[in-house]
KERO-402522 format. One record per residue: x, y, z of N, C-alpha, C, O in turn. Coordinates in pm, whole numbers, always signed. Layout:
N
n.x=X&n.y=Y&n.z=Z&ca.x=X&ca.y=Y&ca.z=Z&c.x=X&c.y=Y&c.z=Z&o.x=X&o.y=Y&o.z=Z
...
end
This chain:
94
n.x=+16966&n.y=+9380&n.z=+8034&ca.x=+16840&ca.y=+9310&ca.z=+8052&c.x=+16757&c.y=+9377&c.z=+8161&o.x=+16641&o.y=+9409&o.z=+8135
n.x=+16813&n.y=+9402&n.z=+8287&ca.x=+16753&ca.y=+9475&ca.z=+8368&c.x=+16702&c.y=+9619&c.z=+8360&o.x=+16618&o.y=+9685&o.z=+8421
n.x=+16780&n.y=+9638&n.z=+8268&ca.x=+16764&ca.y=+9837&ca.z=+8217&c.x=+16665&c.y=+9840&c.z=+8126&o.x=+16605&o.y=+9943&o.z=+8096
n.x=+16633&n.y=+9672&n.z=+8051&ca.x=+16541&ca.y=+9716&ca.z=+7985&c.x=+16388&c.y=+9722&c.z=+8064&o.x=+16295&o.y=+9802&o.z=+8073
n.x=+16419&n.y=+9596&n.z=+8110&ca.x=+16273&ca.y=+9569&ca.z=+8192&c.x=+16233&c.y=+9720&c.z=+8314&o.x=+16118&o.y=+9750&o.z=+8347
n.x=+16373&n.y=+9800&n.z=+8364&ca.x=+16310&ca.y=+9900&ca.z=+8421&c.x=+16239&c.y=+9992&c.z=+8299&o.x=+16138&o.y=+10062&o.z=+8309
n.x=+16289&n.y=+9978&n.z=+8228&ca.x=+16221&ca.y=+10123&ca.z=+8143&c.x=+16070&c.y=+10077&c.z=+8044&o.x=+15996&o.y=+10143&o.z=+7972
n.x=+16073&n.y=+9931&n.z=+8085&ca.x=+15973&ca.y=+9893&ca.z=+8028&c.x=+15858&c.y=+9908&c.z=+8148&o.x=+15747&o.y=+9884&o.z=+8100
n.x=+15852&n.y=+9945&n.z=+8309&ca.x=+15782&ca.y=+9923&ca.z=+8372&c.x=+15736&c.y=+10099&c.z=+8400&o.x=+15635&o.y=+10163&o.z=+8430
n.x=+15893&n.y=+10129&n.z=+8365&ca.x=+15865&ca.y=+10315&ca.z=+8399&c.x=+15716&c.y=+10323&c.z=+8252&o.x=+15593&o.y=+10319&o.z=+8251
n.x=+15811&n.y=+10334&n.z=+8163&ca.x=+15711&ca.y=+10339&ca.z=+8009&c.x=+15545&c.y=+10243&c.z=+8060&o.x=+15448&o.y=+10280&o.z=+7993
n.x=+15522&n.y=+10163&n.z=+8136&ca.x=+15411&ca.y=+10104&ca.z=+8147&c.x=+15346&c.y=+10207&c.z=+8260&o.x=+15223&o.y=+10209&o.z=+8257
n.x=+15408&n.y=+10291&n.z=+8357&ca.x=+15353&ca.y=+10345&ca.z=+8473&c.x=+15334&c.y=+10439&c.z=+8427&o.x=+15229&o.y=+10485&o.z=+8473
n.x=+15407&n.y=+10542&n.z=+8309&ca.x=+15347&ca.y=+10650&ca.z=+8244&c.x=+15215&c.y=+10633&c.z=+8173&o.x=+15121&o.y=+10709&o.z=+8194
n.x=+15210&n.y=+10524&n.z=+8082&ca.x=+15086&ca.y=+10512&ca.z=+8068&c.x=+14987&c.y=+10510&c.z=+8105&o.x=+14908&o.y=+10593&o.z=+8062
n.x=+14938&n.y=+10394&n.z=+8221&ca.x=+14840&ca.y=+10397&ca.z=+8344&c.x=+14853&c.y=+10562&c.z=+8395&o.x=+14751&o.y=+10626&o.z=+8369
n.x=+14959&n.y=+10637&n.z=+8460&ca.x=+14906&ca.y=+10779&ca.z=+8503&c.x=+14856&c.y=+10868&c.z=+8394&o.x=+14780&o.y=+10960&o.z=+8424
n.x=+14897&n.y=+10846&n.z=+8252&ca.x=+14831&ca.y=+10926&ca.z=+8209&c.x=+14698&c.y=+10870&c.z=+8165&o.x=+14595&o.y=+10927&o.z=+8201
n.x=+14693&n.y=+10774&n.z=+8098&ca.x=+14531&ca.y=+10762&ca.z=+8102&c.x=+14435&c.y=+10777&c.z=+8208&o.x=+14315&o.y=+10796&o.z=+8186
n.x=+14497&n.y=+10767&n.z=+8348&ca.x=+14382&ca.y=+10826&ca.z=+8467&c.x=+14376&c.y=+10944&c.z=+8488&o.x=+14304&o.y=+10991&o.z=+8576
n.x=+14468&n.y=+11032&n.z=+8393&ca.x=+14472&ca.y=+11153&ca.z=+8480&c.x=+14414&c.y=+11206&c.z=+8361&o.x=+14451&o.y=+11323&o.z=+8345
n.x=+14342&n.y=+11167&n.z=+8275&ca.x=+14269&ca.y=+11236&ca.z=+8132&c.x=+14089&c.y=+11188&c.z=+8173&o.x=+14032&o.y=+11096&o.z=+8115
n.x=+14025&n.y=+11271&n.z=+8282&ca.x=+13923&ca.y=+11267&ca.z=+8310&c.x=+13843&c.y=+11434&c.z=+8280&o.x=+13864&o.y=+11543&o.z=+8334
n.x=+13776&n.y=+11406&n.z=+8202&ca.x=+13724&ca.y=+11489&ca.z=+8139&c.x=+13636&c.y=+11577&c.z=+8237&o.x=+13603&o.y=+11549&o.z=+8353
n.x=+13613&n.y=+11662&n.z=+8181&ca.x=+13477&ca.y=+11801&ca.z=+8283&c.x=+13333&c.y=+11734&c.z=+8212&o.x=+13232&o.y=+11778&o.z=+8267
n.x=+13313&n.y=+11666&n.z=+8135&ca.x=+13171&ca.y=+11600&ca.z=+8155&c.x=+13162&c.y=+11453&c.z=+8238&o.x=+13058&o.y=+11398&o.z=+8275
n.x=+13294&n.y=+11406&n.z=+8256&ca.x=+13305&ca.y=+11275&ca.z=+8343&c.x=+13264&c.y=+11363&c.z=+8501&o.x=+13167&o.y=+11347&o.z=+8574
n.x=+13384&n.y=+11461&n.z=+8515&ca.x=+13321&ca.y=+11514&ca.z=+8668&c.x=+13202&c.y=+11574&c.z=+8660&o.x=+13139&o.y=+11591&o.z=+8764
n.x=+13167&n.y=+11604&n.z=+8578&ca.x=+13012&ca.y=+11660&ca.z=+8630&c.x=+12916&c.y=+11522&c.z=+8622&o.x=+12803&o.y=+11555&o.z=+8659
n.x=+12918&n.y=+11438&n.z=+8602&ca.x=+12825&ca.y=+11327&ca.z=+8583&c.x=+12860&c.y=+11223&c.z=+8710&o.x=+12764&o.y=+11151&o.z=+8736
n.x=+12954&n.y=+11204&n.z=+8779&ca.x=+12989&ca.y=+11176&ca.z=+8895&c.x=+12937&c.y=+11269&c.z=+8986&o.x=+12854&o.y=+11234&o.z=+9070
n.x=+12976&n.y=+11372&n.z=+8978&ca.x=+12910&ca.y=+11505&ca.z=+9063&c.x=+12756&c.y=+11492&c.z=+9066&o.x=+12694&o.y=+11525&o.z=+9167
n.x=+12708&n.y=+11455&n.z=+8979&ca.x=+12571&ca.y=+11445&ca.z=+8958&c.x=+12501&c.y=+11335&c.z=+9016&o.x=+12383&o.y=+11329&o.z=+9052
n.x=+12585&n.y=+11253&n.z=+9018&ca.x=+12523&ca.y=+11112&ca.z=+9078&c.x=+12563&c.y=+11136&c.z=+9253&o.x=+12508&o.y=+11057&o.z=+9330
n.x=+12624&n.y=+11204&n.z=+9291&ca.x=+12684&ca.y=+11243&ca.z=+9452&c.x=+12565&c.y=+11332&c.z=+9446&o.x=+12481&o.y=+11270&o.z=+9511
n.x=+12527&n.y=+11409&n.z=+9417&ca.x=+12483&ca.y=+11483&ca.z=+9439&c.x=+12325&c.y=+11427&c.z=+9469&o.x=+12257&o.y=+11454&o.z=+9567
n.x=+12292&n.y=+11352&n.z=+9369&ca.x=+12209&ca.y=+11234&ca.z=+9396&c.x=+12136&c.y=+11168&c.z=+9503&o.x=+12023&o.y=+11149&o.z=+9546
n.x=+12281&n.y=+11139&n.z=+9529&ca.x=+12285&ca.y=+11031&ca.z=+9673&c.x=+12254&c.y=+11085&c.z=+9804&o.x=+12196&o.y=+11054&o.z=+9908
n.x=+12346&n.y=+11216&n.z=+9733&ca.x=+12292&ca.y=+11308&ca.z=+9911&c.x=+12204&c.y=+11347&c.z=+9915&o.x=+12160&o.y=+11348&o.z=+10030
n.x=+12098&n.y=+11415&n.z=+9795&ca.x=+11925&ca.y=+11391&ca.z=+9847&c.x=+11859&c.y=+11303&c.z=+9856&o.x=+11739&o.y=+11321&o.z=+9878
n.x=+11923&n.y=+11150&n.z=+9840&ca.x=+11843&ca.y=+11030&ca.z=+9901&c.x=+11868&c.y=+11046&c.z=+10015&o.x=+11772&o.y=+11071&o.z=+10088
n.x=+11999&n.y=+11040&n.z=+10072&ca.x=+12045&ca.y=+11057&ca.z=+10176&c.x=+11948&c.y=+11132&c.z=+10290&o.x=+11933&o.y=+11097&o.z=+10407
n.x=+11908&n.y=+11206&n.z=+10246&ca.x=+11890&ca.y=+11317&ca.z=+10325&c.x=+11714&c.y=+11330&c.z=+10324&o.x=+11642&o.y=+11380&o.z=+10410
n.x=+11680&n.y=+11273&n.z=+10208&ca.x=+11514&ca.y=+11234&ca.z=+10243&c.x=+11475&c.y=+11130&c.z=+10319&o.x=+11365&o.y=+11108&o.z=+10369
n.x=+11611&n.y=+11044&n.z=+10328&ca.x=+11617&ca.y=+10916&ca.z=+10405&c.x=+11602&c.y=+10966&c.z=+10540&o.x=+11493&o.y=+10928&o.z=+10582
n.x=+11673&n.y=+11046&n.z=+10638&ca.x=+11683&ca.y=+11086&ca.z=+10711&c.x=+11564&c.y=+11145&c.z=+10732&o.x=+11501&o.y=+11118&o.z=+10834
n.x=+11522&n.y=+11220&n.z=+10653&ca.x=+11405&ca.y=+11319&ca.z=+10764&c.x=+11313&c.y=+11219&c.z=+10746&o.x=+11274&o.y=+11182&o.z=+10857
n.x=+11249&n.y=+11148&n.z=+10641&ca.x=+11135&ca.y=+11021&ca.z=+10660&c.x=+11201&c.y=+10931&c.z=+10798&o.x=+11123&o.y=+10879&o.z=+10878
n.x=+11303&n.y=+10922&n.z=+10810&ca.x=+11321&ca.y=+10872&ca.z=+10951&c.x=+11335&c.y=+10907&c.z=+11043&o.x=+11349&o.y=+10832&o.z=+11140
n.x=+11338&n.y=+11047&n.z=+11049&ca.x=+11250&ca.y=+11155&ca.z=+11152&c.x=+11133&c.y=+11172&c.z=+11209&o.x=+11112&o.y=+11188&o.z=+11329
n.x=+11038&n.y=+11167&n.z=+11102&ca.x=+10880&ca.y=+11171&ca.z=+11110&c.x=+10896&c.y=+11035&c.z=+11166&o.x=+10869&o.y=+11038&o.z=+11286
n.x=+10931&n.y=+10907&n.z=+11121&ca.x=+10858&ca.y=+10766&ca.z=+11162&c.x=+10930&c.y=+10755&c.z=+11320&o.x=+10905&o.y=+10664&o.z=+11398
n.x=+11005&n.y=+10845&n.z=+11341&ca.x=+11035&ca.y=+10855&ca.z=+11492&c.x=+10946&c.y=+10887&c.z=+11580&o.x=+10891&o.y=+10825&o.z=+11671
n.x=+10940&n.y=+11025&n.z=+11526&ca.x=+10843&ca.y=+11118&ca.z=+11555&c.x=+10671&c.y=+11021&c.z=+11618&o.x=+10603&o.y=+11022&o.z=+11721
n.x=+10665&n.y=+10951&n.z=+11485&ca.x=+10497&ca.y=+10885&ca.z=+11476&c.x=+10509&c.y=+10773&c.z=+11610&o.x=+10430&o.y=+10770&o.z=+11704
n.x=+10621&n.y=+10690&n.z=+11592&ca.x=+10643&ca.y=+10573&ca.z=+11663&c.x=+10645&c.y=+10649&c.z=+11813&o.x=+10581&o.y=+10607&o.z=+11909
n.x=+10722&n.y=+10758&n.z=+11814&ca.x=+10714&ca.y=+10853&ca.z=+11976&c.x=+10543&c.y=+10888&c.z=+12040&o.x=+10523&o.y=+10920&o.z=+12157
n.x=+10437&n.y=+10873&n.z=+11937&ca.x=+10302&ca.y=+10960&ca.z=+11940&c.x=+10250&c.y=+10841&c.z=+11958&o.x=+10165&o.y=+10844&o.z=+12046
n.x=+10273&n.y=+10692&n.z=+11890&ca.x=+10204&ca.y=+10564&ca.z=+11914&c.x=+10236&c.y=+10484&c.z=+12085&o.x=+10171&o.y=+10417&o.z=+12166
n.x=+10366&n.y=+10535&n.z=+12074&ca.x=+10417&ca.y=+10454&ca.z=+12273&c.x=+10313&c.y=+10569&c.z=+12348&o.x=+10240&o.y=+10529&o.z=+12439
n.x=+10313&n.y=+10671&n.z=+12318&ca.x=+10253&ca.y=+10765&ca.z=+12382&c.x=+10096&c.y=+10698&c.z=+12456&o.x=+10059&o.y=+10675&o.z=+12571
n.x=+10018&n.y=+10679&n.z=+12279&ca.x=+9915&ca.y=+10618&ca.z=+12313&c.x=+9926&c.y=+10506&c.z=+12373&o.x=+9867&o.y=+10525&o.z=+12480
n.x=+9971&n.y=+10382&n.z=+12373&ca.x=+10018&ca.y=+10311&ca.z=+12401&c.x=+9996&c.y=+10262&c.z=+12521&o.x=+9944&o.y=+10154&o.z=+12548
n.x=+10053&n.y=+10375&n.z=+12621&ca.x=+10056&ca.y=+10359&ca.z=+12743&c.x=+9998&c.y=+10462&c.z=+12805&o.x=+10026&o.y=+10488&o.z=+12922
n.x=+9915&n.y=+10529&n.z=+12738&ca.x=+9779&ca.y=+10592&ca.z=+12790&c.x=+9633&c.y=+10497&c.z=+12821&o.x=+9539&o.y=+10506&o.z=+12899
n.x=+9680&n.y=+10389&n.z=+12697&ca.x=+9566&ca.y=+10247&ca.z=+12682&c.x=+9599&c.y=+10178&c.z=+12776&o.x=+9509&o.y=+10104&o.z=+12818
n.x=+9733&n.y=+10171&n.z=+12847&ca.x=+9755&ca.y=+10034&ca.z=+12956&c.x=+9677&c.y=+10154&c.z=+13041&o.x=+9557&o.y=+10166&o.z=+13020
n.x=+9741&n.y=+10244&n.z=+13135&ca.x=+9696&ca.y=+10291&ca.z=+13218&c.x=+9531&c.y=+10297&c.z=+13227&o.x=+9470&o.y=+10326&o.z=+13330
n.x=+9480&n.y=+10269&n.z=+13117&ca.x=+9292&ca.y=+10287&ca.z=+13149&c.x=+9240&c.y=+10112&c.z=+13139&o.x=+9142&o.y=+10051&o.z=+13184
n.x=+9331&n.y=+10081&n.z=+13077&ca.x=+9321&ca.y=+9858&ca.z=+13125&c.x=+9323&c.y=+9867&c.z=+13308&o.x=+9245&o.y=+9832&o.z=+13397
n.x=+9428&n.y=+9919&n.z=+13304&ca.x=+9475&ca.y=+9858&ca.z=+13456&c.x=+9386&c.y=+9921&c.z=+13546&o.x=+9362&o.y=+9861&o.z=+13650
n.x=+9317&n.y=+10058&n.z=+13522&ca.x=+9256&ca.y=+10109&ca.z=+13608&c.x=+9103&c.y=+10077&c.z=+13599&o.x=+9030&o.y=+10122&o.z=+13688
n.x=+9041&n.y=+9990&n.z=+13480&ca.x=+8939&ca.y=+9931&ca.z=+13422&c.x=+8978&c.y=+9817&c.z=+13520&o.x=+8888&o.y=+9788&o.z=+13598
n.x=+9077&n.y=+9756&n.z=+13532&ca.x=+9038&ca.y=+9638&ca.z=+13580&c.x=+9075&c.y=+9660&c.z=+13730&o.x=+9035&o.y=+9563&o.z=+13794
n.x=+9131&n.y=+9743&n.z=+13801&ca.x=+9081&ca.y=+9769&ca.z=+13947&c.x=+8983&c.y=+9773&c.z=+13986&o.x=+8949&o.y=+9712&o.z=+14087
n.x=+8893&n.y=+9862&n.z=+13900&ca.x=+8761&ca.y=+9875&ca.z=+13941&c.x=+8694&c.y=+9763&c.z=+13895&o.x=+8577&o.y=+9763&o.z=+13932
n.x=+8727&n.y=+9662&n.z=+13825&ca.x=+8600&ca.y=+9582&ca.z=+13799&c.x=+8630&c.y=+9446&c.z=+13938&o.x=+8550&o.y=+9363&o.z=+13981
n.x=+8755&n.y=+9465&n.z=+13972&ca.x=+8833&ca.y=+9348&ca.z=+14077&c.x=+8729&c.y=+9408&c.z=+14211&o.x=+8655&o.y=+9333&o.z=+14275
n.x=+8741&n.y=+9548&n.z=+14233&ca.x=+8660&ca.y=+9584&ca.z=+14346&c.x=+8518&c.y=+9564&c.z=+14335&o.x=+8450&o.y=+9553&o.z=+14437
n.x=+8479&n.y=+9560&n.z=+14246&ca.x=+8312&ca.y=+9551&ca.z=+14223&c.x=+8280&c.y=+9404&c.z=+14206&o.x=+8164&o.y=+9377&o.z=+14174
n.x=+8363&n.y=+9309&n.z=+14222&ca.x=+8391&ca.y=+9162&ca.z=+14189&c.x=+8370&c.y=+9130&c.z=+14366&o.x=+8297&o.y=+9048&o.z=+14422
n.x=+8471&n.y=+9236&n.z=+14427&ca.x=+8471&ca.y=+9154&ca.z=+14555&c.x=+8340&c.y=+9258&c.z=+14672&o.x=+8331&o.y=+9246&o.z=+14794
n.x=+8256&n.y=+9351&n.z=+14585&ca.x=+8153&ca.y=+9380&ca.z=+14686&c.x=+8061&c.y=+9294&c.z=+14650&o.x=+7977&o.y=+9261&o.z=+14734
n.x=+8056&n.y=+9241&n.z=+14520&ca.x=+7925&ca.y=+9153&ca.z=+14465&c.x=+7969&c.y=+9013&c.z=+14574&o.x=+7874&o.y=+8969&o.z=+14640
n.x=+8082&n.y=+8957&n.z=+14592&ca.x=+8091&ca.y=+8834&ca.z=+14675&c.x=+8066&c.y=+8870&c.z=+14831&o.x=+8026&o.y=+8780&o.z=+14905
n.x=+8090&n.y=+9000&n.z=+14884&ca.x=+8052&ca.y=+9027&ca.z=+14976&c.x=+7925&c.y=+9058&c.z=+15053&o.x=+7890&o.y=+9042&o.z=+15170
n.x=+7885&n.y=+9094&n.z=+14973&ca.x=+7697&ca.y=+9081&ca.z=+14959&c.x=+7638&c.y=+8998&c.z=+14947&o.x=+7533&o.y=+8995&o.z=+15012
n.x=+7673&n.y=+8883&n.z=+14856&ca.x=+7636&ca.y=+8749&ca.z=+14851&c.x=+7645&c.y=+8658&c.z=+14944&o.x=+7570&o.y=+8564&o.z=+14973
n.x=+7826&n.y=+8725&n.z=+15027&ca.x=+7807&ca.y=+8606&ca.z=+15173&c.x=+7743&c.y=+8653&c.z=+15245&o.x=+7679&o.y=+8577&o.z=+15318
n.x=+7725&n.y=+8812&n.z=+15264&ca.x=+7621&ca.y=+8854&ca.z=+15373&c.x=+7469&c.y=+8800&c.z=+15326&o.x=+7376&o.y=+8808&o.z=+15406
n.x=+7459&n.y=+8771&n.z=+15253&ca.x=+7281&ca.y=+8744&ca.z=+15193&c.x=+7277&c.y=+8573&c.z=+15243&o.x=+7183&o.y=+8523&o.z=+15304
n.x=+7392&n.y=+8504&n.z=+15205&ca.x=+7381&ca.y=+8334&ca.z=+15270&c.x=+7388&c.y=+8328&c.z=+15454&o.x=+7358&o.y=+8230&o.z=+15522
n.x=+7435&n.y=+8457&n.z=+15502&ca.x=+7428&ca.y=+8430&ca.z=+15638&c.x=+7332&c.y=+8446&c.z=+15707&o.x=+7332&o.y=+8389&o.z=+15816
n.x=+7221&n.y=+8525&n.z=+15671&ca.x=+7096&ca.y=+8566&ca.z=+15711&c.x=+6971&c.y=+8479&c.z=+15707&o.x=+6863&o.y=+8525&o.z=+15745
end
């Protein structure tokens, strides 16, 4: 009983290896083809996410070329704020 069931599992494991191991040269090239695929998505993926690095690096750039002319816009308008009140108290003291 046991001798049969081994040779019934050997006879079942030959089967399964050989039907996987009967992969044809148009199966690998059509797998190959689809890899091959993937790695020029792959790889257009990458450099488009290069450039949007790139762009996003050129936008902080600007970015903070625009704060620096806010902040220095509004120094000067804070100083010209406090000669206009200074003139004004000198003009009420007279």
């Amino acid at each position: 009983m046991i001798r049969k069931f081994h040779l019934g599992a050997l006879c079942a494991i030959l089967v399964i290896a050989t039907g996987c191991a009967t992969i044809s040269a148009d199966d690998l090239a059509a797998v190959r083809s689809v890899a091959e695929s993937a790695q020029s998505a792959a790889n257009d993926a990458a450099r488009q996410a290069g450039e949007a690095r790139q762009m996003a690096s050129g936008a902080q750039s600007t970015a903070n070329q625009a704060l620096t002319a806010a902040n220095a816009a509004q120094a000067c308008c804070d100083a010209t704020n406090e000669r206009v009140d200074r003139m004004f108290e000198a003009s009420q003291t007279k």
